[in-house]
MARTOR-438257 format. One record per residue (C-alpha): residue in three letters; chain; x, y negated, z. Coordinates in steps of 0.5 Angstrom, whole numbers, plus 2048, in hexadecimal, padded with zeros to 3 digits. Layout:
! MARTOR-438257
 residuo cadena  xx  yy  zz
     Ala      A   X   Y   Z
...
! end
This chain:
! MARTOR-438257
 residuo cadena  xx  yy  zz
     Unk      A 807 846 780
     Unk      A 80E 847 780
     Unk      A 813 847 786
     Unk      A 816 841 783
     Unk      A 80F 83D 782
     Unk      A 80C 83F 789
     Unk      A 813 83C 78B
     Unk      A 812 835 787
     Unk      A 80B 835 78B
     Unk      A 80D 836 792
     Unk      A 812 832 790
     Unk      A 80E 82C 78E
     Unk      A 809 82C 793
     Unk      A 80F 82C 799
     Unk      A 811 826 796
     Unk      A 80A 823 796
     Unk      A 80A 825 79D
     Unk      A 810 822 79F
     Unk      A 80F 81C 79B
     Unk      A 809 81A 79E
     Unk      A 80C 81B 7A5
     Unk      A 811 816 7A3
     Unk      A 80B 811 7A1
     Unk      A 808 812 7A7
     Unk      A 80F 812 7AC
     Unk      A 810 80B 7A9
     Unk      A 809 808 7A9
     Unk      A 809 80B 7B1
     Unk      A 810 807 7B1
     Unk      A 80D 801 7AE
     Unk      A 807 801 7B3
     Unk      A 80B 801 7B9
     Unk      A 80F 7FC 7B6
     Unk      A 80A 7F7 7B5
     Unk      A 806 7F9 7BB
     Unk      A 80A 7FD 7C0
     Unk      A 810 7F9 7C0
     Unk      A 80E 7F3 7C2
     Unk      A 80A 7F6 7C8
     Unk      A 811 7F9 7CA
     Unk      A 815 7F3 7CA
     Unk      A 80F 7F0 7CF
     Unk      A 811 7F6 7D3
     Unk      A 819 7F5 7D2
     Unk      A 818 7EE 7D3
     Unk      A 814 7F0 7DA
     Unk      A 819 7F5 7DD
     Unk      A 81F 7F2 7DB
     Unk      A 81D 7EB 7DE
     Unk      A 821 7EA 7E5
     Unk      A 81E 7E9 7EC
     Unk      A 81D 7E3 7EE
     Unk      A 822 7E1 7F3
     Unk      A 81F 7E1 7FB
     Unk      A 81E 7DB 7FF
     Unk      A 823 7DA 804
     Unk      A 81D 7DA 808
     Unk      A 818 7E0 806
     Unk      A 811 7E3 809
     Unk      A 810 7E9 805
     Unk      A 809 7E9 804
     Unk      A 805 7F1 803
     Unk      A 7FF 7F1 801
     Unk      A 7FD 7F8 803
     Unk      A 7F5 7F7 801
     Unk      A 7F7 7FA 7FA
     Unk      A 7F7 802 7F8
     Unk      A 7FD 805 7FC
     Unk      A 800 80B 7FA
     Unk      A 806 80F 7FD
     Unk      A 80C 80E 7F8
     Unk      A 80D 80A 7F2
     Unk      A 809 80C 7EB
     Unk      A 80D 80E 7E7
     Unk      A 80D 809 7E1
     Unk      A 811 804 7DE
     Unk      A 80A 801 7DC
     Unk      A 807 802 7E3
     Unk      A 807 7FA 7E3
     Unk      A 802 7FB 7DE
     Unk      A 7FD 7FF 7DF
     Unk      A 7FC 7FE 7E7
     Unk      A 802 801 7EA
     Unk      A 802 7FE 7F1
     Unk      A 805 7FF 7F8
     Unk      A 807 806 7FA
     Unk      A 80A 808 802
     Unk      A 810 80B 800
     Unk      A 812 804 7FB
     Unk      A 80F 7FF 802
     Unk      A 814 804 806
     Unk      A 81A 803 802
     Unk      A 819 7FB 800
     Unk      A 818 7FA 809
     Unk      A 81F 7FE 80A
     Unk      A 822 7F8 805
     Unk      A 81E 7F2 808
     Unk      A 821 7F4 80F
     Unk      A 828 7F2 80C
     Unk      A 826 7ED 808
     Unk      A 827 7E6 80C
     Unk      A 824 7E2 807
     Unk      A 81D 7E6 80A
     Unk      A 81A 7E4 810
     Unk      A 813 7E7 810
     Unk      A 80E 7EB 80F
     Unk      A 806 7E9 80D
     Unk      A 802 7EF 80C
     Unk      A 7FB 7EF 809
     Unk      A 7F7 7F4 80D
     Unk      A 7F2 7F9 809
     Unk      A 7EC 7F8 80B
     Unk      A 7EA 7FF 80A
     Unk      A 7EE 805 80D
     Unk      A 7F5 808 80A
     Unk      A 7F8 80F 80A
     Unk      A 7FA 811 810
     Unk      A 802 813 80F
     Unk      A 802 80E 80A
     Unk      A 800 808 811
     Unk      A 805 80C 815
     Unk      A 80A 80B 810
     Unk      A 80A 804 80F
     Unk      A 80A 803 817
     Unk      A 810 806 818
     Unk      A 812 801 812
     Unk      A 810 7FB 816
     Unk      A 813 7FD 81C
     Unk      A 819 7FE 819
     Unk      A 818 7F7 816
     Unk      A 816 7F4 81D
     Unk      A 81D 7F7 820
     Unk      A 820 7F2 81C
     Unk      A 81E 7EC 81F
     Unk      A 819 7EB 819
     Unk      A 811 7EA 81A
     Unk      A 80C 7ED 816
     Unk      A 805 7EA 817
     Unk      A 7FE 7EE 815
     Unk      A 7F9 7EA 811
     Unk      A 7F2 7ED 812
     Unk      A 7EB 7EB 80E
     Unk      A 7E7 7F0 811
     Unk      A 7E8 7F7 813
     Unk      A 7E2 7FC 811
     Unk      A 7E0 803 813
     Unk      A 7E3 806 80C
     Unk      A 7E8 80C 80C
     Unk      A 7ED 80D 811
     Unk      A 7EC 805 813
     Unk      A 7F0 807 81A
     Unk      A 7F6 808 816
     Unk      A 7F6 801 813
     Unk      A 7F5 7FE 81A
     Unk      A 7FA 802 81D
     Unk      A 7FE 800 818
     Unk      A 7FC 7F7 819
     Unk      A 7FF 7F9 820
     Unk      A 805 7FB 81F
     Unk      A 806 7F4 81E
     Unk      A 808 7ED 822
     Unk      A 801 7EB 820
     Unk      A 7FB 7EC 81D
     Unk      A 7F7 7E7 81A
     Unk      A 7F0 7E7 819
     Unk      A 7EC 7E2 814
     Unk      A 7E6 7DF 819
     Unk      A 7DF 7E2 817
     Unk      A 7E2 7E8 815
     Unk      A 7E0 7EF 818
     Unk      A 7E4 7F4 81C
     Unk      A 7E0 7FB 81A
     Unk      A 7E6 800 81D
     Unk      A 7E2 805 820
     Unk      A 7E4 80C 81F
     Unk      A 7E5 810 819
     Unk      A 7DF 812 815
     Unk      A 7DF 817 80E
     Unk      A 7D9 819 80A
     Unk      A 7D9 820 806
     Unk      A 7D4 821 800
     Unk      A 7D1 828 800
     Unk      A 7CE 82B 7FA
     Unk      A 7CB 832 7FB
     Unk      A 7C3 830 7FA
     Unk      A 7C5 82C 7F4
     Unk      A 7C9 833 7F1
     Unk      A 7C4 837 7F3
     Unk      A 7BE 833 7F0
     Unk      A 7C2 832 7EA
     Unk      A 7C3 83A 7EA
     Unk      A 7CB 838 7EB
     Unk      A 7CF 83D 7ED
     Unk      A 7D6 83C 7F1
     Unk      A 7DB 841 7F1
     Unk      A 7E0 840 7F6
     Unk      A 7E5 844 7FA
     Unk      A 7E8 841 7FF
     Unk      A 7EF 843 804
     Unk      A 7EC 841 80A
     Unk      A 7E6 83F 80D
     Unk      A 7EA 838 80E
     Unk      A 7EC 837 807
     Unk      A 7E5 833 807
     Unk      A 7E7 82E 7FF
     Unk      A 7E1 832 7FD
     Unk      A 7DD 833 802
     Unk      A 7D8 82E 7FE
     Unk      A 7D7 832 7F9
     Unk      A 7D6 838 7FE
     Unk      A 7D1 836 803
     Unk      A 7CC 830 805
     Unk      A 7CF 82E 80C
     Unk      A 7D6 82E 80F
     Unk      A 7D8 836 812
     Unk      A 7DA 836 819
     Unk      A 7E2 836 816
     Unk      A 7E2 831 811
     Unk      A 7DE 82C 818
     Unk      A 7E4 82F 81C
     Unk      A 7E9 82D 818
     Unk      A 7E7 827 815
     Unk      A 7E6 825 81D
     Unk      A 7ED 827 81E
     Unk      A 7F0 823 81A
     Unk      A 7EC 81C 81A
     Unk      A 7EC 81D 822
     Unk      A 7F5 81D 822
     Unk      A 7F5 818 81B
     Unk      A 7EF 813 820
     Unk      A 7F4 814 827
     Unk      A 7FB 813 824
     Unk      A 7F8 80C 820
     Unk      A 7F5 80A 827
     Unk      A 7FB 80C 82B
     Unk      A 7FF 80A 827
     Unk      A 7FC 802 826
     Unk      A 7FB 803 82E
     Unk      A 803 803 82F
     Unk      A 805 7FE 82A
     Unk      A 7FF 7F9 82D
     Unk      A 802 7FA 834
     Unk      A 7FB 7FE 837
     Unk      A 7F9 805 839
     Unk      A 7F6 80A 834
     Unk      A 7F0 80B 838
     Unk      A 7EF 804 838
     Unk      A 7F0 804 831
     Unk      A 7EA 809 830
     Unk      A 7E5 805 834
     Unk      A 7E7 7FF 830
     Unk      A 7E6 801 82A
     Unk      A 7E0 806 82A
     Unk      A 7DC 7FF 82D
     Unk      A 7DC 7FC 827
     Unk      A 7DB 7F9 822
     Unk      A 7DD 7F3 824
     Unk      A 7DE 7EB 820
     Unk      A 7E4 7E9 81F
     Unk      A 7E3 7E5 825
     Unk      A 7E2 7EB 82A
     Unk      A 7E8 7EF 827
     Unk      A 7EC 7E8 829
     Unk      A 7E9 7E8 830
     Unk      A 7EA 7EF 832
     Unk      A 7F2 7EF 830
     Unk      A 7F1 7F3 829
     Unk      A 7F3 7ED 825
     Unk      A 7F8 7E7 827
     Unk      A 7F5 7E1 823
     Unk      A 7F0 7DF 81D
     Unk      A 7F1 7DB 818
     Unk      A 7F0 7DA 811
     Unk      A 7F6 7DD 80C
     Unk      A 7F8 7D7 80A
     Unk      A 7FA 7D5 812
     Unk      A 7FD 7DD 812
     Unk      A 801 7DB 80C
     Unk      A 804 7D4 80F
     Unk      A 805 7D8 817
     Unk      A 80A 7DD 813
     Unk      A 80D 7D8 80F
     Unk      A 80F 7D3 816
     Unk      A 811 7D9 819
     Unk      A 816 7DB 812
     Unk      A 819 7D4 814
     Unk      A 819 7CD 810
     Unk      A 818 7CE 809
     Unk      A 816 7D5 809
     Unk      A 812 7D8 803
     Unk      A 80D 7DD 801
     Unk      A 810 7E3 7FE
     Unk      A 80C 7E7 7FA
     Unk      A 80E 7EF 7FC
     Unk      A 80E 7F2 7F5
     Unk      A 812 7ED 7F3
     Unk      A 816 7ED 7F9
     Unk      A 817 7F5 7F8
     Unk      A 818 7F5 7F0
     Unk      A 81E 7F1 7F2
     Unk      A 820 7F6 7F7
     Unk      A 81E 7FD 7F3
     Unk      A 820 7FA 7ED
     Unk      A 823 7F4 7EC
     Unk      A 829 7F6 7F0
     Unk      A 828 7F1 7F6
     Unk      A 82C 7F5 7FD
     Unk      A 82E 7FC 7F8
     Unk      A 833 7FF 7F9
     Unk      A 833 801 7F2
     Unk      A 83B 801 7F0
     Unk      A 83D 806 7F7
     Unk      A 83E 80D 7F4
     Unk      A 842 80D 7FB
     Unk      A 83D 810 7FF
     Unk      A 83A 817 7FF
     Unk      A 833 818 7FC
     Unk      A 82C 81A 7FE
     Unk      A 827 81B 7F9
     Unk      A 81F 819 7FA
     Unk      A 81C 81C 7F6
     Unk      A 814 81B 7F7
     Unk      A 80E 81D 7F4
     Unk      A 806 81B 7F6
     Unk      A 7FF 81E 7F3
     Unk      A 7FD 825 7F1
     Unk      A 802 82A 7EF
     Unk      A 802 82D 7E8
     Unk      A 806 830 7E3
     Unk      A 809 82C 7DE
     Unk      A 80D 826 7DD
     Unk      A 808 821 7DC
     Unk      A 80B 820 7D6
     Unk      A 804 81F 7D2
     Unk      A 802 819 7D8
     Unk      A 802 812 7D5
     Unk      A 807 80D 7D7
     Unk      A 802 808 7D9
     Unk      A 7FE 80D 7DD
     Unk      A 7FF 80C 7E5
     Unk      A 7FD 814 7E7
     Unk      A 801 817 7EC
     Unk      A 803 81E 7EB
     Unk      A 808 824 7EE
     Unk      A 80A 827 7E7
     Unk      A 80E 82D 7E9
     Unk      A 813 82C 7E2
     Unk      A 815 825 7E5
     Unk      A 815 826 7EC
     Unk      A 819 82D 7EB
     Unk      A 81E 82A 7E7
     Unk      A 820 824 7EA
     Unk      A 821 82A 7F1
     Unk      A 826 82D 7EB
     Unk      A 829 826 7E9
     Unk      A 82A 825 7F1
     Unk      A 82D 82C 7F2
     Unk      A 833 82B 7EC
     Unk      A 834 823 7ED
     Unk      A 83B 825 7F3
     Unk      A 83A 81E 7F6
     Unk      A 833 81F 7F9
     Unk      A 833 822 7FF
     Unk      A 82C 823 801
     Unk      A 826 823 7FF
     Unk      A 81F 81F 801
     Unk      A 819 821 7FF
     Unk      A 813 81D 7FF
     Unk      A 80C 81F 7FE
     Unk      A 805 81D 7FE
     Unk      A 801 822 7FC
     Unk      A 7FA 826 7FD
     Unk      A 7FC 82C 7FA
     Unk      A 7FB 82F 7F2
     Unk      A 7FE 835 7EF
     Unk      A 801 83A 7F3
     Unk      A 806 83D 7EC
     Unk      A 809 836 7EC
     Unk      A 80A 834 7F3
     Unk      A 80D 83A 7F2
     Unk      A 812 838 7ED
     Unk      A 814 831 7F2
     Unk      A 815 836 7F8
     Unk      A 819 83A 7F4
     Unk      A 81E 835 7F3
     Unk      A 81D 833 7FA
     Unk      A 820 83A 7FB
     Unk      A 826 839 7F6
     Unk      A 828 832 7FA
     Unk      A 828 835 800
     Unk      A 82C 83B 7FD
     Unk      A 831 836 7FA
     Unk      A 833 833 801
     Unk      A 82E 82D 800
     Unk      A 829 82C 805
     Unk      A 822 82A 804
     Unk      A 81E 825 809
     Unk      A 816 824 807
     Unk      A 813 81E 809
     Unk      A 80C 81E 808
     Unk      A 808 818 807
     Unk      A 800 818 806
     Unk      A 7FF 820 806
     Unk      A 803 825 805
     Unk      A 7FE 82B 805
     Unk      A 7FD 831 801
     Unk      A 801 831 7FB
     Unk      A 804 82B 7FE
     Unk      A 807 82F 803
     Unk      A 808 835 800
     Unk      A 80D 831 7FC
     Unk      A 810 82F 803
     Unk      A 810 836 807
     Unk      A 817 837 807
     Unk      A 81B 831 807
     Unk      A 820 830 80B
     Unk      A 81C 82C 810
     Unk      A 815 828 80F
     Unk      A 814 821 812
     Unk      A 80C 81F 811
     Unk      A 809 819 814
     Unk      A 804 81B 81A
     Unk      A 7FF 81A 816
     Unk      A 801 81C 811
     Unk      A 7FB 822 80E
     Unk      A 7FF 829 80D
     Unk      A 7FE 830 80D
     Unk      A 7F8 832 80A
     Unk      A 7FC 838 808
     Unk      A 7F7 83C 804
     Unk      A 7F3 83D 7FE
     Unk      A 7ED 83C 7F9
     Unk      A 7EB 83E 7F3
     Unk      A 7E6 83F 7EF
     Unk      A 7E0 83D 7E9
     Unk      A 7D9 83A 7E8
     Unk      A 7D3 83E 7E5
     Unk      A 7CF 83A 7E1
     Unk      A 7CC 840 7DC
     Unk      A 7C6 840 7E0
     Unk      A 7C5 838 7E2
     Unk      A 7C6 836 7DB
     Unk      A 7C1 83C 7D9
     Unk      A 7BC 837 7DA
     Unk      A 7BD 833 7D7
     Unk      A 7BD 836 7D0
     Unk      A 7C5 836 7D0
     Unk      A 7C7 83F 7D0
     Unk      A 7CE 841 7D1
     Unk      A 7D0 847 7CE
     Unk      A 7D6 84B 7CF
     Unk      A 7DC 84F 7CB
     Unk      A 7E1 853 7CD
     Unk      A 7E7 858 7CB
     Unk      A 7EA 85C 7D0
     Unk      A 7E9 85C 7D7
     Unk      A 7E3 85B 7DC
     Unk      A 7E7 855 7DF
     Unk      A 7E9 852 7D8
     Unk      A 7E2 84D 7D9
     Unk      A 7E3 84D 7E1
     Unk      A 7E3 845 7DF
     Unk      A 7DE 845 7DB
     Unk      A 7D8 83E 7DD
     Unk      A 7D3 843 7DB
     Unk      A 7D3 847 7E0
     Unk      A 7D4 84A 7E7
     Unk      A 7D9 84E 7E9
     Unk      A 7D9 856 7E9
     Unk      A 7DA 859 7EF
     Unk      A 7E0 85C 7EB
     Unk      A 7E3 856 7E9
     Unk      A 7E1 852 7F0
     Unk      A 7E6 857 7F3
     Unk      A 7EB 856 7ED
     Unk      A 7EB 84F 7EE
     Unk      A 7EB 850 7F7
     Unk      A 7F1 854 7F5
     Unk      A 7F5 84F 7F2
     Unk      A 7F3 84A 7F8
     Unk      A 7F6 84E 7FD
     Unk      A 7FC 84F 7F9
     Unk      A 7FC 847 7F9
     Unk      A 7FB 846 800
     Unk      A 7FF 84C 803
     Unk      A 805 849 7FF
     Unk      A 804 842 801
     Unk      A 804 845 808
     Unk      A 80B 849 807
     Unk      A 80E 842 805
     Unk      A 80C 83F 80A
     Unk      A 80E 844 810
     Unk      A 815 845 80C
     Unk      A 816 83E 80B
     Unk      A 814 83B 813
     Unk      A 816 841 816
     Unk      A 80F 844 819
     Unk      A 80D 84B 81A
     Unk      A 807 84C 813
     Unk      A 803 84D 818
     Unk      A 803 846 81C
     Unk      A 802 844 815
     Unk      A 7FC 846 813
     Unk      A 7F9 844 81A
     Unk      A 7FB 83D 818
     Unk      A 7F9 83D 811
     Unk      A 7F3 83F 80E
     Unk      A 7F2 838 80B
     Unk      A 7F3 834 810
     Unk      A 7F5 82C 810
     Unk      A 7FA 82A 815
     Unk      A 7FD 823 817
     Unk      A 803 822 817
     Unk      A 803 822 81E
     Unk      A 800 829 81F
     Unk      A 804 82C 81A
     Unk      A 80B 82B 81E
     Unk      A 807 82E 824
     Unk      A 805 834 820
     Unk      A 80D 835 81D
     Unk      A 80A 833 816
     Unk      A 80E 82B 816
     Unk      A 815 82B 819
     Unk      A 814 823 81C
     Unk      A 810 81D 81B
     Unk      A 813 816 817
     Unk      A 813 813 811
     Unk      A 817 813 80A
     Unk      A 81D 810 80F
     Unk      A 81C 816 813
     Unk      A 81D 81B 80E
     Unk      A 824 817 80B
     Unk      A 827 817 812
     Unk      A 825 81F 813
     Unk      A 827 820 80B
     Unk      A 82E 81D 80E
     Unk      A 82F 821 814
     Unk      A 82D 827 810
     Unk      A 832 826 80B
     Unk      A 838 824 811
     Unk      A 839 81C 80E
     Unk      A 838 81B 814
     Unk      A 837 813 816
     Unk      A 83A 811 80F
     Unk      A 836 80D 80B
     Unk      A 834 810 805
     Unk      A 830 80F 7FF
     Unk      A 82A 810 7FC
     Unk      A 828 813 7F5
     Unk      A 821 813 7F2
     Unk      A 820 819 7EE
     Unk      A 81E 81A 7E9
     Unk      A 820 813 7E6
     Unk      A 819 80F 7E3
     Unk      A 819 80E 7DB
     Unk      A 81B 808 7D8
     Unk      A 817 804 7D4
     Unk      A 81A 808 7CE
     Unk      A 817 80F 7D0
     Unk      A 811 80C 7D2
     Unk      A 811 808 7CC
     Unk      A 811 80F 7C8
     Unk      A 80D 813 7CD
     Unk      A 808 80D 7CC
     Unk      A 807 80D 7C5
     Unk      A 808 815 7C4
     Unk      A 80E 814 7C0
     Unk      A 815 817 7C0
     Unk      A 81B 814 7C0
     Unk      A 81C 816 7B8
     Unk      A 816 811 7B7
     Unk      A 819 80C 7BB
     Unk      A 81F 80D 7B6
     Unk      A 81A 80C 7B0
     Unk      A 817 805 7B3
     Unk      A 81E 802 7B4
     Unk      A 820 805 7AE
     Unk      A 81A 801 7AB
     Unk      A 81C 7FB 7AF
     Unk      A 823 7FB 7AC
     Unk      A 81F 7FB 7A5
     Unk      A 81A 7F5 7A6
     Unk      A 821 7F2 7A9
     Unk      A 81D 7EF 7AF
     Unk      A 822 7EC 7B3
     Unk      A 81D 7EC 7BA
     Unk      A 81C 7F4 7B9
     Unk      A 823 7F6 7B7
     Unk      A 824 7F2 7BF
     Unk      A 81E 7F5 7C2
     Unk      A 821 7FC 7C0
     Unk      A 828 7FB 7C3
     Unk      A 825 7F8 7C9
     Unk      A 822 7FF 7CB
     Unk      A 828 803 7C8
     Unk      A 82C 800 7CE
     Unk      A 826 801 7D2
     Unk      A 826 808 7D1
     Unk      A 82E 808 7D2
     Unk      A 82E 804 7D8
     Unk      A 829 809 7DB
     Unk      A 82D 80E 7D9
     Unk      A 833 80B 7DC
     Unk      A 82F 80A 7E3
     Unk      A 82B 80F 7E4
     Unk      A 82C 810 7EB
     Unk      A 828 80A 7EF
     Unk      A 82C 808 7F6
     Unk      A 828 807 7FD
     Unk      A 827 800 7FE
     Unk      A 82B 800 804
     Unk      A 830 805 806
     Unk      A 82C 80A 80A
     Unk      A 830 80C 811
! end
């Protein structure tokens, strides 16, 4: 074959090729068309449709007995897939209804379960800032049940004007109760074997897997930590139901009691039916007073416009930048649009610290977090950002939420202050890693792993098969210590502690918030608002009102859109493309929609306070 045939072949296949991809874009094209654009404009017409205005005589009405989580999912189709109520969003949603005359009150549905901790402390404060307006909130309760942290929802119902119970219904806060699950008899009967290293003996995650009843560190320090979460709730509940904490005690560790009891003892102020709860507020709003839906109310407040300052460039800026979940490498860019998972992905976190550090309107920096930990190499990358904030002249105050532990506080060690709430679960500054050996379990039963490998001994240190060699146990221990020793160094650097003082503290153990400050680890105890006003005083702004900037800015519909279906913006040329060809005037419509929502996004990338923050 001459060069020129060869040529003429390659040729032939190459456009073979390219034509097929064209057949193929054009026929993606068409399906989107057909299907996927009507989808869209339902979720357009959604987004785009206006808040209802608020009656002039509103009682908000939270219902809190649906799943909570500390900041907003991160999705323009969280609507659609479960997205519910966060602490961050309920937070910023009250600071707005304090000036909003229309809103008169507050009815909240109790949970009949426990809460997290943090997450009730944070709210309280909300409330009470709410109550200091002159508004009242009334708590509504069908049942309280020794489920999770269930003090902590009653703390919370306390810190209202009053609370309400359904008759009949049972008041069962007694105490705190957890249960661990152990798995060392299973393992050993199955021929199952966990290899773990742990930095230290209070780094207990995989203490299950290790041993088939609590040790003496992993008792003492789950102890420690229910002991100062229990006291705070009933201390707490003790000073806003006008009692002493030790009466608080016995009253509660009596239980249980009916609804009637808890009435009779002063735990409770009233019974009654929701519908009579409901029609109290609402007589207390005033004449012609109506129920307000909550989310309704705060998607007109966080996206409807109502009581923004969105157009006062004028005012310096603090950037809020939030994260919650597991920390991980990445930029989650393979995660589905419609998914509600909470994730820290360094790639996100780190650049939105980067855009505030080069944004000159930004002063300073608020990092919410509320996480357990993850990797130690991403969380990592989100310090070092951490680091250039602070080295550019803006400082960064970390608000913890539900738990900022391990990776969570990894990434917080050197902020230019930390606030966490009193029960706030922190530290835990230490390190586990390892494998499950499963050769021998799965041995028999007739299933027989074998192994290959090229090059060192520790190449199959990972492998399932086995256990590992003693040398590549000591390879692996090594890389551990290197871990530890690090998270160790930036914590000493970062809180100005001796590494010594460090290391005493450490070894994997969880504190609240509470012990955290007294051990030098947390520079003060509040919520959200606490950290903006630490954020301002930092920076020297002084008492100026400021605004808010959310970072990184939430995909439109557009890029959720394509990230939803897996497809590029060329793709989404083709499909306008073949719109204009079927000369549908509805789809040509639905695109220039999300062009202009795409240049609306751009154009109002930063998302303001409700309410200026002083």
């Amino acid at each position: 074959m001459d060069v020129r045939l060869r040529l003429t072949a390659f040729g032939g296949r190459f456009c073979v090729k390219q034509f097929m991809i064209t057949v193929a874009g054009v026929f993606v094209g068409l399906m989107l068309f057909f299907i996927g654009l009507p989808f869209v404009l339902i979720v357009m017409a959604a987004g785009a449709a206006k808040p209802a205005a608020t009656p002039a005589h509103s009682v908000l009405q939270l219902d809190l007995r649906q799943t909570l989580t500390d900041q907003s999912v991160q999705s323009p189709f969280a609507a659609f897939s479960g997205g519910g109520l966060s602490v961050m969003g309920i937070v910023q949603t009250l600071r707005a209804a304090e000036g909003d005359d229309k809103v008169k009150g507050l009815l909240v549905r109790l949970p009949d379960a426990g809460m997290a901790p943090a997450a009730a402390d944070e709210l309280r404060q909300a409330f009470r800032t709410f109550r200091a307006k002159g508004k009242p909130i009334l708590s509504y309760s069908q049942g309280l049940y020794p489920s999770g942290m269930v003090t902590s929802t009653y703390m919370l119902g306390a810190a209202s004007n009053s609370v309400w119970m359904q008759p009949g219904s049972s008041f069962q806060v007694t105490g705190l109760s957890i249960e661990d699950i152990f798995f060392k008899r299973l393992f050993d009967k199955y021929g199952v074997k966990a290899e773990y290293e742990q930095r230290y003996e209070y780094k207990n995650a995989v203490n299950p897997y290790l041993y088939s009843d609590y040790t003496a560190a992993h008792k003492q320090s789950t102890l420690s930590w229910m002991t100062s979460i229990y006291d705070r709730a009933l201390n707490t509940a003790a000073l806003d139901r006008k009692t002493s904490g030790k009466s608080m005690h016995s009253l509660i560790e009596a239980g249980p009691y009916s609804a009637k009891e808890a009435l009779d003892k002063g735990l409770i102020d009233k019974l009654g039916q929701v519908h009579e709860a409901e029609q109290f507020a609402l007589k207390q709003a005033g004449e012609g007073a109506e129920l307000v839906d909550f989310e309704d109310y705060q998607s007109g407040v966080l996206h409807g416009g109502r009581n923004l300052n969105a157009l006062d460039k004028t005012r310096p800026a603090i950037a809020v930048i939030s994260g919650e979940g597991p920390i991980i490498t990445g930029s989650g860019g393979a995660q589905s649009a419609f998914s509600n998972e909470q994730t820290i992905y360094s790639d996100e976190m780190s650049d939105a610290i980067y855009q505030a550090i080069e944004d000159k309107d930004i002063k300073a920096i608020v990092l919410r977090v509320s996480s357990p930990g993850g990797s130690d190499t991403a969380s990592e990358q989100i310090l070092a950002a951490v680091r250039a904030a602070k080295a550019a002249g803006k400082p960064v105050v970390v608000s913890m939420g539900t738990y900022a532990a391990s990776g969570g506080y990894w990434i917080s060690s050197q902020a230019s202050a930390i606030v966490a709430q009193p029960t706030t679960l922190t530290g835990s500054i230490g390190v586990f890693g390892g494998k499950f050996a499963l050769g021998e379990g799965l041995g028999r039963y007739g299933v027989d792993v074998r192994h290959t490998t090229v090059g060192g001994d520790f190449a199959g240190a990972y492998g399932m098969g086995e256990a590992f060699s003693p040398a590549q146990r000591a390879g692996f221990a090594k890389s551990i210590d290197a871990v530890y020793d690090g998270f160790i160094a930036r914590v000493a650097d970062g809180r100005k502690l001796k590494p010594e003082r460090v290391r005493e503290i450490a070894k994997g153990r969880v504190w609240t918030g509470e012990q955290a400050l007294q051990l030098g680890l947390v520079d003060q105890l509040g919520g959200f608002y606490d950290a903006v006003n630490k954020a301002k005083s930092l920076s020297g702004l002084g008492n100026k009102s400021v605004r808010l900037t959310f970072l990184p800015t939430q995909r439109s519909p557009f890029e959720a859109f394509e990230r939803a279906l897996g497809v590029s913006s060329t793709a989404m040329r083709t499909t306008a493309a073949a719109a204009w060809l079927l000369g549908d005037p509805r789809a040509q419509g639905v695109m220039d929609t999300l062009m202009q929502a795409r240049l609306r996004d751009q154009a109002h990338a930063t998302v303001l306070a409700p309410t200026p923050v002083h």
